[in-house]
MIZA-20283 format. One record per atom (N, C-alpha, C): residue in one letter; x, z, y. Coordinates in steps of 0.02 Angstrom, whole numbers, plus 50000, padded with zeros to 5 digits. Each point is the difference from the previous one (the first is absolute). Layout:
BEGIN
aXZY
...
//
This chain:
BEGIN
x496065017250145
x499724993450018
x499284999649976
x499554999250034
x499224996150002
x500044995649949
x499735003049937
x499674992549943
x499554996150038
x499595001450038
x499394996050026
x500294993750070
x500735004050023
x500004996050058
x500534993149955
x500585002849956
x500344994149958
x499594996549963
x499405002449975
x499424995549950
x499784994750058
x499565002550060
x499754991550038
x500524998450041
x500465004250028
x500724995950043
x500204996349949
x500235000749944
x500044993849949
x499864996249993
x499024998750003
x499604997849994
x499964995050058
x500025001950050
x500114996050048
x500644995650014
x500585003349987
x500724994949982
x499974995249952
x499484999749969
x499944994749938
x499784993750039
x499265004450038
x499714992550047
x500474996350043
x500235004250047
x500514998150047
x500484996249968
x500215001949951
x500754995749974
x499734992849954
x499355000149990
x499714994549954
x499704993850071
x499785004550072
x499724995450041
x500774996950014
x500455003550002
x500724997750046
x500214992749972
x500035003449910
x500214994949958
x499694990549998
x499335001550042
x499764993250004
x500404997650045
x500215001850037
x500434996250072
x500774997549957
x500165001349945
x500584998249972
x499374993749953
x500504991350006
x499514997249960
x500254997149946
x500665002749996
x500344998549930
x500075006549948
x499495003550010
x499985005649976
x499434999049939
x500185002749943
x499504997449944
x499275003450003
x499404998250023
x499335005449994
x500375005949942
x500195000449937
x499915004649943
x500725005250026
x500404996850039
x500575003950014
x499995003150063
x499394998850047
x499975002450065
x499355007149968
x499755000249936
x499445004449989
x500495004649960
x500634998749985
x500385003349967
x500205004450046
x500644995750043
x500155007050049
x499645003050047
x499434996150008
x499555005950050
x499745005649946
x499985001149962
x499765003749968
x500855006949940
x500604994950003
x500475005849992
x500285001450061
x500084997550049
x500385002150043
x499795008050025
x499334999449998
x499865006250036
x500145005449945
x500014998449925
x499995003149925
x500805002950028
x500314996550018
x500905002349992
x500135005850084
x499604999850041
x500005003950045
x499735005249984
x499365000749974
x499755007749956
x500375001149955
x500484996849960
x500415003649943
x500545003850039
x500184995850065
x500655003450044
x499785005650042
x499194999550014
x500005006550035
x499885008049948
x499674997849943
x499885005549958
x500675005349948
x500474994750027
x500815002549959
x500065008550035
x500055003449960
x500185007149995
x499245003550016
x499484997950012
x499235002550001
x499764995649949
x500015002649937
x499684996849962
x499265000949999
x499504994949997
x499085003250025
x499835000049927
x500334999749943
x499534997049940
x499824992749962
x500135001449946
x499834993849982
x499244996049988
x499695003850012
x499254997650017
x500004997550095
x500115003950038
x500384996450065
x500054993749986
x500664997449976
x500524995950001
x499554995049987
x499655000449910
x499544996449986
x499614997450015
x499725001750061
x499484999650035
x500144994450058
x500555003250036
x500424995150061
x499964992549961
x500575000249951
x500024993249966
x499474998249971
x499385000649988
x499484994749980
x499694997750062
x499905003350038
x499825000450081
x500194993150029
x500555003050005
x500384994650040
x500044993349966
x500064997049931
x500214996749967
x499324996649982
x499615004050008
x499244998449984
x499844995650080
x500025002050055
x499834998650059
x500474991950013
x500494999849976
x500494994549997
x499514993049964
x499745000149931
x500014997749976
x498924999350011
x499675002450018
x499374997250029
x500144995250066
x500335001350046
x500374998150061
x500264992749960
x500514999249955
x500084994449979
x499404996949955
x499645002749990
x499374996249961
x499584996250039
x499765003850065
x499814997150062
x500204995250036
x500665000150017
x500474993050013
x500044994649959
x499805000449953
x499744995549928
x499734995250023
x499255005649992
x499194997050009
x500184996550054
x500115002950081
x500184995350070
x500114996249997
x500574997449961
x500344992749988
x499794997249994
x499625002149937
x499534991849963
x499344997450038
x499645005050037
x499834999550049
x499194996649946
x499825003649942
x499344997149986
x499635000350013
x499555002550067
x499395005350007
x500135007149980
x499455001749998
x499715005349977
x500495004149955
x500205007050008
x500495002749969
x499725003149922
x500264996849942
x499505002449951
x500025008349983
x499565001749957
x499815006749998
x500735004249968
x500414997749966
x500615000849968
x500425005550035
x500264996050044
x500465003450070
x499615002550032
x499405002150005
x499615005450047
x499705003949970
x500005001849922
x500315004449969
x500285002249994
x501044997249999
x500225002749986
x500285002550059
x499864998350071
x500215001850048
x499815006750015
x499035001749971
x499855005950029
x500305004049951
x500095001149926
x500355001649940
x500525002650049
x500405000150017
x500874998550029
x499805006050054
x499624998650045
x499625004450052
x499885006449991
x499484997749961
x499605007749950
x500735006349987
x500414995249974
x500655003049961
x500355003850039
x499864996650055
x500545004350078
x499575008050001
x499374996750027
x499525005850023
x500165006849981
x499924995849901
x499685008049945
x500595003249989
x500764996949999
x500495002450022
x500175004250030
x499874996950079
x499905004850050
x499765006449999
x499325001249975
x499485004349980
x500445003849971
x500205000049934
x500345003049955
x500495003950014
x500394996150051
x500525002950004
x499905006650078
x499534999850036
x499825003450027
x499635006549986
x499704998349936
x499715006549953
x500405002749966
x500484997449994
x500545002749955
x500335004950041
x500224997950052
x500325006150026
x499725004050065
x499464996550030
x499485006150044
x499545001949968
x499824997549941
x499395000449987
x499284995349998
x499295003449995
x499294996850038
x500035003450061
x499834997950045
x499715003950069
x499505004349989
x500205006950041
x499745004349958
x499245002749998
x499564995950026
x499255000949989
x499804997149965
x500214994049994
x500014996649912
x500315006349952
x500585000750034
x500245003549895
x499465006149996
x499775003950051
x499545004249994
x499475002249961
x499704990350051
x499464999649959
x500004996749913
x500664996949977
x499944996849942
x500235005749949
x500635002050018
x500145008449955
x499625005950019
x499925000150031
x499665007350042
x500345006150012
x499825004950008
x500605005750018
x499865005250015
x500285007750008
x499555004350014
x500365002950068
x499974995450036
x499975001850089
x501045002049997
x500274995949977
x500874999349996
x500174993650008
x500554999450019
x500424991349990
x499814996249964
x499944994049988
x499894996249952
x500504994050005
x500504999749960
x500634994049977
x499764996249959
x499874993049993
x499844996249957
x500584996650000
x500674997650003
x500444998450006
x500244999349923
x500434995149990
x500365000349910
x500555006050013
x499635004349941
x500615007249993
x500564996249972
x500194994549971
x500464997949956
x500015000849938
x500514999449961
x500065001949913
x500405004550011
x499805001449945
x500455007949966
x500314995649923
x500675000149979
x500115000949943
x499995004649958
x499754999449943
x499895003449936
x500514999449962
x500514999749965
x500515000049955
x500335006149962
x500444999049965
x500465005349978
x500115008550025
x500134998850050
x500225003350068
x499505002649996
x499314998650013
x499245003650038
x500005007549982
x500075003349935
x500075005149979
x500445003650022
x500754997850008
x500625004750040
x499794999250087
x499634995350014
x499935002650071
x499395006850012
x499634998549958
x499555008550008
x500295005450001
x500354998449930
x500465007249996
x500365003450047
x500234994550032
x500605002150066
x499605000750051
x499304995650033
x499685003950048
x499585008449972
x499825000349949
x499835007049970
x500725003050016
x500655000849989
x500305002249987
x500215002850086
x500214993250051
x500075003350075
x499405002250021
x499255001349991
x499575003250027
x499975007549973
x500135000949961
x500345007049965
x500655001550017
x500404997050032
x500535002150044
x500005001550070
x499614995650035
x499725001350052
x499385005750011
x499645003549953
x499775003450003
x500295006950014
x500555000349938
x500465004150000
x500425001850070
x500174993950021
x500295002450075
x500095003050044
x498934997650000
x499645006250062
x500044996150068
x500324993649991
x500004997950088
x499414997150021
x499835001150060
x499514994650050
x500354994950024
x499264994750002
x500484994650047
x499274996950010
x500045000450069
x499374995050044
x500284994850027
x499614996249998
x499794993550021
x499895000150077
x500074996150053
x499694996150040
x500274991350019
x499674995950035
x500024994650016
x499574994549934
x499775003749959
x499704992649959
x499264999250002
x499705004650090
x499204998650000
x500414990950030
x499444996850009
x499754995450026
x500304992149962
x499904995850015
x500114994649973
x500594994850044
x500345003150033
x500474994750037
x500574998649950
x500454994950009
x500654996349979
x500495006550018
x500135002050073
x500235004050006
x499965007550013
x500415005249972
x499835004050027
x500485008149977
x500205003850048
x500305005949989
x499755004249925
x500284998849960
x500155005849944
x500275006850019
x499825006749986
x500345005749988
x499765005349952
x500535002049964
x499965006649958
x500165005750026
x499555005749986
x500145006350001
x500265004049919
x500425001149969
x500135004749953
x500155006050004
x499575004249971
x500345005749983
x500035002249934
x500185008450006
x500155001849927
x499375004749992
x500155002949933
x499545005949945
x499595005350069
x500465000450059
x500045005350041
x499754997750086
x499924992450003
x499864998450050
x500614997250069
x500515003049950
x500654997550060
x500214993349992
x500094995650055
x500334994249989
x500544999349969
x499754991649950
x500735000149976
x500384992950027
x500735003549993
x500324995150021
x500664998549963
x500484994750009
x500424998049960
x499854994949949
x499484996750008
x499854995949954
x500024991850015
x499844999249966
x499794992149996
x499484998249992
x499534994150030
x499484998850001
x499894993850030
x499714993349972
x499784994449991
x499195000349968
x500004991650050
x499244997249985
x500194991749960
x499685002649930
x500234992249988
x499364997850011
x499944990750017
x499254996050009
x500134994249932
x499334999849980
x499854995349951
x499334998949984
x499954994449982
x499294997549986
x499905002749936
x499305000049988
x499915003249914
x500204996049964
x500215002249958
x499934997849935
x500834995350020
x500164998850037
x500664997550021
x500525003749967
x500684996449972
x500595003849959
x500415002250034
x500074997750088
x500725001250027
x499555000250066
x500265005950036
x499795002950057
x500214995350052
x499624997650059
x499854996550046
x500575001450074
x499895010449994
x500594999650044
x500095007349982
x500565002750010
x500175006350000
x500285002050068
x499565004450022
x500195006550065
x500215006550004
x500635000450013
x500155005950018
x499725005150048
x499765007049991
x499555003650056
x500665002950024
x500005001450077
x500705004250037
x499545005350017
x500465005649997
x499955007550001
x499855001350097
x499395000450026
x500045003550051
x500175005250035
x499615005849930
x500245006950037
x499965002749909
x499935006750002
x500045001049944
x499345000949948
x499924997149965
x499434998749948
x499694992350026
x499964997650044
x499704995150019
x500434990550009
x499654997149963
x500474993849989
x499754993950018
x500084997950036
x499634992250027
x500434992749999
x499464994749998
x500184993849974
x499534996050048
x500084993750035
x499784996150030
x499724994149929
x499494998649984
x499684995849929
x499844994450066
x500104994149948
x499904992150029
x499654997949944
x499364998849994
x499734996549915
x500124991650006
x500245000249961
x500084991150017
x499304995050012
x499645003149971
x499514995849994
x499235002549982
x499524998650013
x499355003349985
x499885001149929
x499555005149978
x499804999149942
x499985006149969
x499995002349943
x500115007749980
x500704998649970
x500175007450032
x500925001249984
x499985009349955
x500364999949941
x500305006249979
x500695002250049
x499745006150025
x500615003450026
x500395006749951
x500405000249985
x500505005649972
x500405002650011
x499915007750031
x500285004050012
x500655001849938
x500664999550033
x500315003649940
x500465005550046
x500075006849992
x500455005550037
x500565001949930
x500494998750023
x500745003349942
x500325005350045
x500115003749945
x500265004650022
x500825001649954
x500684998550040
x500474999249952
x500024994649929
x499924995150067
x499694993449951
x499724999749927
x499495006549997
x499304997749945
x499485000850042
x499624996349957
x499264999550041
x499815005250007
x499515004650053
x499655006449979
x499354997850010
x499864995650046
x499204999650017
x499744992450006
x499474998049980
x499714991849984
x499635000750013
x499544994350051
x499305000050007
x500164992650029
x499044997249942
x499964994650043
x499334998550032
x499984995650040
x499494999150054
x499774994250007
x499404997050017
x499704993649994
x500164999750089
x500034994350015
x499904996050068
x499434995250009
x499864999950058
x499494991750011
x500184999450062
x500264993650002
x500064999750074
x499564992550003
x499934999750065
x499514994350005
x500334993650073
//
């Protein structure tokens, strides 16, 4: 699901349900700025169930919306009383409320495409390669940080040991979708086969993988997967191949899709 299209379709269900609410006239001004402003809150909570976007997302929706409710009722205020001239107060805090949508917006568009990239160019610079300005995410640091080196030191010295190849194709370009396939072989160049082999997807710095894909065996050494990215932005891809259900081979891979 589109953060950008649930952020102003929201945005716009607030107006709509706050203009409707005037046509009801036993309806309280403070209770008609209420539900125009949760109703649409309880439809984004029902569409985001089992796609969770984050709690910076979420955060964002609900001030949004709740924010847009409650200038909307500030305005119906001022109307009423009908004094002149609207004082400087509420047209403050109206553009305040505004501003809030915008830089939002902004944000959350850099966050996961990025700057456009003759801006990021020119503001990072680069030496004639890609340029992602996008949030890589967090990484935790804890307890753990030390036993996870060890164990990637430990399978890259296993995988060395192996001797297998394994190429890549399908992760030039930047689409949502697109054909994955592996080639593996061994020490010797012959395909291997009998294995197992998945693509898990996850955002960085994310704890629980986004989706896990199974690759099916075409012919022998070669394994393909149809990838759907849910959504724009930079994605970690990870290769995992078992062989007699242990791992033998790991690799991971950055995405951008746009």
């Amino acid at each position: 699901m589109n953060t950008m299209t649930t952020l102003f379709g929201g945005l716009a269900a607030v107006l709509v349900l706050y203009a409707a609410g005037g046509w009801v006239r036993s309806l309280h001004p403070m209770l008609r700025a209420v539900l125009a402003g949760v109703l649409p809150l309880i439809t984004y909570f029902v569409l985001i169930v089992g796609q969770w976007p984050g709690l910076d997302v979420v955060a964002m929706h609900i001030s949004v919306f709740l924010a847009a409710a409650l200038v909307l009722y500030a305005l119906n205020q001022f109307r009423q009383r009908g004094t002149g001239r609207m004082h400087w107060a509420p047209k403050m805090l109206t553009g305040f409320f505004i501003g809030l949508v915008f830089l939002n917006a902004a944000l959350l568009q850099i966050s996961t495409k990025g700057l456009p990239e003759p801006l990021a160019k020119w503001w990072l610079g680069n030496d004639d390669s890609a340029v992602f300005s996008g949030f890589s995410g967090v990484v935790a640091h804890g307890e753990n940080a030390a036993k996870a080196v060890s164990s990637e030191l430990k399978e890259t010295y296993q995988e060395s040991q192996l001797g297998w190849q394994v190429e890549f194709s399908g992760l030039e370009g930047d689409e949502l979708t697109r054909l994955i396939s592996i080639r593996v072989k061994d020490r010797t160049g012959l395909p291997v086969d009998r294995v197992e082999a998945a693509l898990i997807l996850q955002r960085p710095g994310a704890t629980k993988p986004t989706l896990i894909l199974p690759l099916m065996a075409n012919e022998a050494g070669i394994y393909t997967a149809k990838l759907s990215l849910p959504s724009p932005g930079r994605w970690l891809l990870e290769l995992q191949i078992k062989q007699n259900g242990i791992v033998q081979f790991q690799n991971i891979q950055e995405l951008v899709a746009s």
